[in-house]
C-alpha positions as CSV (number, residue, x, y, z in Angstrom):
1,X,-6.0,13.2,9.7
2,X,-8.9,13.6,12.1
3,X,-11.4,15.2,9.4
4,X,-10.3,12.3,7.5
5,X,-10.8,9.9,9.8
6,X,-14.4,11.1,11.1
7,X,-15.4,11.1,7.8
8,X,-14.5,7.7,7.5
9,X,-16.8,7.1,10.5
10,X,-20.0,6.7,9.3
11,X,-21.2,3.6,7.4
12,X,-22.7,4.9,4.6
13,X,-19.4,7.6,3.6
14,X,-17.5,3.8,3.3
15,X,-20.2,2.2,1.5
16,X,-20.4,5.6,-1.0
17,X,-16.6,5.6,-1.2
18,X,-17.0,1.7,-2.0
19,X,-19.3,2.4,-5.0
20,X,-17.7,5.3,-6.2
21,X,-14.2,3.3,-5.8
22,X,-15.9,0.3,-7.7
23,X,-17.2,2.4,-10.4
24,X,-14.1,5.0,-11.2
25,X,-16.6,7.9,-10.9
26,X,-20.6,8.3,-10.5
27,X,-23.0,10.9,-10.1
28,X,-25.2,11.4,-7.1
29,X,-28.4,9.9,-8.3
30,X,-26.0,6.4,-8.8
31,X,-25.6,6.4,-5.3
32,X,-28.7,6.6,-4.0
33,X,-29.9,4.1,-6.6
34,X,-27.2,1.6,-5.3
35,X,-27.8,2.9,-1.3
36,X,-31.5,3.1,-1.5
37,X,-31.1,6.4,0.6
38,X,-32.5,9.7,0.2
39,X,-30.7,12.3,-2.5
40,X,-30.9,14.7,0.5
41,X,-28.9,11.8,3.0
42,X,-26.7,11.3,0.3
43,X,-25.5,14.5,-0.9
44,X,-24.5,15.5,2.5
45,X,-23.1,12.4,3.0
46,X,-20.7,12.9,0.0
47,X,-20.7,16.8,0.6
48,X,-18.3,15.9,4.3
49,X,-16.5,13.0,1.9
50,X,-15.4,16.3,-0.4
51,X,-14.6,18.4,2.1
52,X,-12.4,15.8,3.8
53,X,-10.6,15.5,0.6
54,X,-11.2,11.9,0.0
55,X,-13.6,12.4,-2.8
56,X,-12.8,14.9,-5.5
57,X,-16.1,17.0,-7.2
58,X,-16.2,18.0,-10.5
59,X,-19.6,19.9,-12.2
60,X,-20.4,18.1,-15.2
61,X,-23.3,20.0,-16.6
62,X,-26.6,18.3,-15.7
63,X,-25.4,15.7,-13.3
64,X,-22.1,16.3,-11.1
65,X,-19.4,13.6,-10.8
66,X,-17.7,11.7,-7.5
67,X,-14.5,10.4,-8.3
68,X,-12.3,9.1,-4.9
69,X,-8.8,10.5,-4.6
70,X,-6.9,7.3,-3.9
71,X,-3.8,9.1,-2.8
72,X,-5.8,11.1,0.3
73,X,-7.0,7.3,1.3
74,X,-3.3,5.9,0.8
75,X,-2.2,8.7,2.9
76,X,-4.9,7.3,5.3
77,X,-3.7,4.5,5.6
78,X,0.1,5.2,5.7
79,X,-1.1,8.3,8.7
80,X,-2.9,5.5,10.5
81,X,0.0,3.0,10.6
82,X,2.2,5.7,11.9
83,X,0.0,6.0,14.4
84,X,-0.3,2.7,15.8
85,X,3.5,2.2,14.9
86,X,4.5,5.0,17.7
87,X,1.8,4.4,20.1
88,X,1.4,0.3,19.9
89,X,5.4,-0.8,19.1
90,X,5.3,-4.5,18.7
91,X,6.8,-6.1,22.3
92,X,10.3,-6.9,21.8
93,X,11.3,-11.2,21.7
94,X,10.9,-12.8,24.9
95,X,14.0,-14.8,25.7
């Protein structure tokens, strides 16, 4: 979970995941259109999003496709409110 979650760290990994999310699946050169960030930026950017496993990579001949794997962000998300679940119980009534 702590790949995960430090890959979700950065800004511009959510606003890529967004886009890609929003889209069903891009290539790289989408994303920086829609970022206005360098290729370079980007494709590292999305590079740690694969390795994390919340975007999956597949080689498409001249231009490579981003698709997010919604079930490694559900499991996020179910991971995270675990987490707070066993560390932040909700205060029992007050009487």
């Amino acid at each position: 979970m702590a790949v995960r979650l430090a890959a979700l760290a950065h800004p511009a990994r959510i606003e890529i995941l967004k886009h890609i999310a929003a889209s069903r699946f891009c290539c790289c050169r989408e994303v920086v259109d829609h970022l206005d960030l360098a290729q370079s930026t980007v494709s590292q950017h999305l590079k740690i999003l694969v390795a994390a496993g919340l975007v999956r990579f597949e080689p498409d001949r001249q231009r490579s496709r981003y698709e997010v794997d919604r079930a490694a962000l559900a499991g996020v998300s179910s991971s995270l409110a675990t987490l707070v679940d066993s560390c932040c119980p909700e205060p029992a009534e007050r009487k």
